[in-house]
N, C-alpha and C positions, 0 to 999 in steps of 0.2 A: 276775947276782949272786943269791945265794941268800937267799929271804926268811927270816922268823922268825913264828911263830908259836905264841902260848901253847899247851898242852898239850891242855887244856876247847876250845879252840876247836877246835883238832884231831880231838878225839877225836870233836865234832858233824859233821868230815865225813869221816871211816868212816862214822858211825852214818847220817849223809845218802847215802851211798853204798850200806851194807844194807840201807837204805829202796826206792831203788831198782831193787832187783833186782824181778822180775814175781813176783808171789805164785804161781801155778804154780811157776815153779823153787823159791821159797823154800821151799812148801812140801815141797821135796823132802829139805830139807840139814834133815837130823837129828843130833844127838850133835856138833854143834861149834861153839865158843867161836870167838870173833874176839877177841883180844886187839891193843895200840897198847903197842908198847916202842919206847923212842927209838933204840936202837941193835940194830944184828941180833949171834946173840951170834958168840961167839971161833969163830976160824973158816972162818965164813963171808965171801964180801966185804961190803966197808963199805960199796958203794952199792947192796947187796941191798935191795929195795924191799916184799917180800916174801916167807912164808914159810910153806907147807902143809905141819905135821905131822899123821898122820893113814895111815889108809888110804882111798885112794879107790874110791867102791861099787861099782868093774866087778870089785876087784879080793877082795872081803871073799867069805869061804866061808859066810856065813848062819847062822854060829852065833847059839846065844839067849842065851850066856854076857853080862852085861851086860860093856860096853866104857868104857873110857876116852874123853871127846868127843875129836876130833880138832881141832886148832888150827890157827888163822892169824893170823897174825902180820902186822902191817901194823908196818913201820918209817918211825918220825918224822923222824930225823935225814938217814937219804939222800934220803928225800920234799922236807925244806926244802931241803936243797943241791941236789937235783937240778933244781928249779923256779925260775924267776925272776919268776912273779908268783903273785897267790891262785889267778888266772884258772884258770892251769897247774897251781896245784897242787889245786886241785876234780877236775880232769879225770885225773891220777895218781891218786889215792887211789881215782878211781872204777876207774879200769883197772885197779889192783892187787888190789882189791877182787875184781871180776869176775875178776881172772885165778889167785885165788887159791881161790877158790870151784869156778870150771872146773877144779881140779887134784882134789876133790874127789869131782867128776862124771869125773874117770879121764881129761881132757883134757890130753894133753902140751903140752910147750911149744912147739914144731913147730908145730901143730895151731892153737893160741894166736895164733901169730905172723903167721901164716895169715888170721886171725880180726880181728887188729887189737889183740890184746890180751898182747903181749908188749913 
């Protein structure tokens, strides 16, 4: 059964999960927003978990022009229905988290899957 959880509370385990990540890598992810919308948009599918708009850095030509950040998208609503305790849903949000970040770092989903993190 899919739990429910307020929004604030939510949004402290993203922010608990980009905590997480090692400051070596973090240090590395420049130019991008992590955004929490409850629903992924028109579309896409509805139990999409997550969402890297962006170019990833194996793939950018080194221009100095300044850039738009690139974005990731953590979705609320397929996270709660997908989960059936908080347990589950810490350990989602961490994985999506991470697996959205690695898309970043020019990590396919193949690769991801491979990883533990698809």
């Amino acid at each position: 059964m899919p739990i429910d959880m307020e929004a604030d509370r939510f949004d402290a385990l993203v922010d608990r999960a980009l905590d997480g990540i090692p400051d070596e890598l973090a240090r590395l992810v420049r130019n991008v927003v992590v955004l929490v919308e409850d629903e992924p948009p028109e579309g896409e599918p509805d139990d999409l978990l997550g969402l890297y708009d962006g170019v990833a850095l194996t793939e950018r030509d080194g221009s100095l022009l300044p850039q738009l950040p690139d974005r990731i998208f953590v979705f609320r609503g397929p996270l709660l229905d997908f989960c059936d305790s908080e347990e589950q849903l810490v350990e989602e949000v961490r994985i999506t988290v991470v697996h959205e970040i690695a898309h970043h770092f020019g990590i396919d989903d193949r690769r991801l899957h491979e990883l533990g993190y698809a």
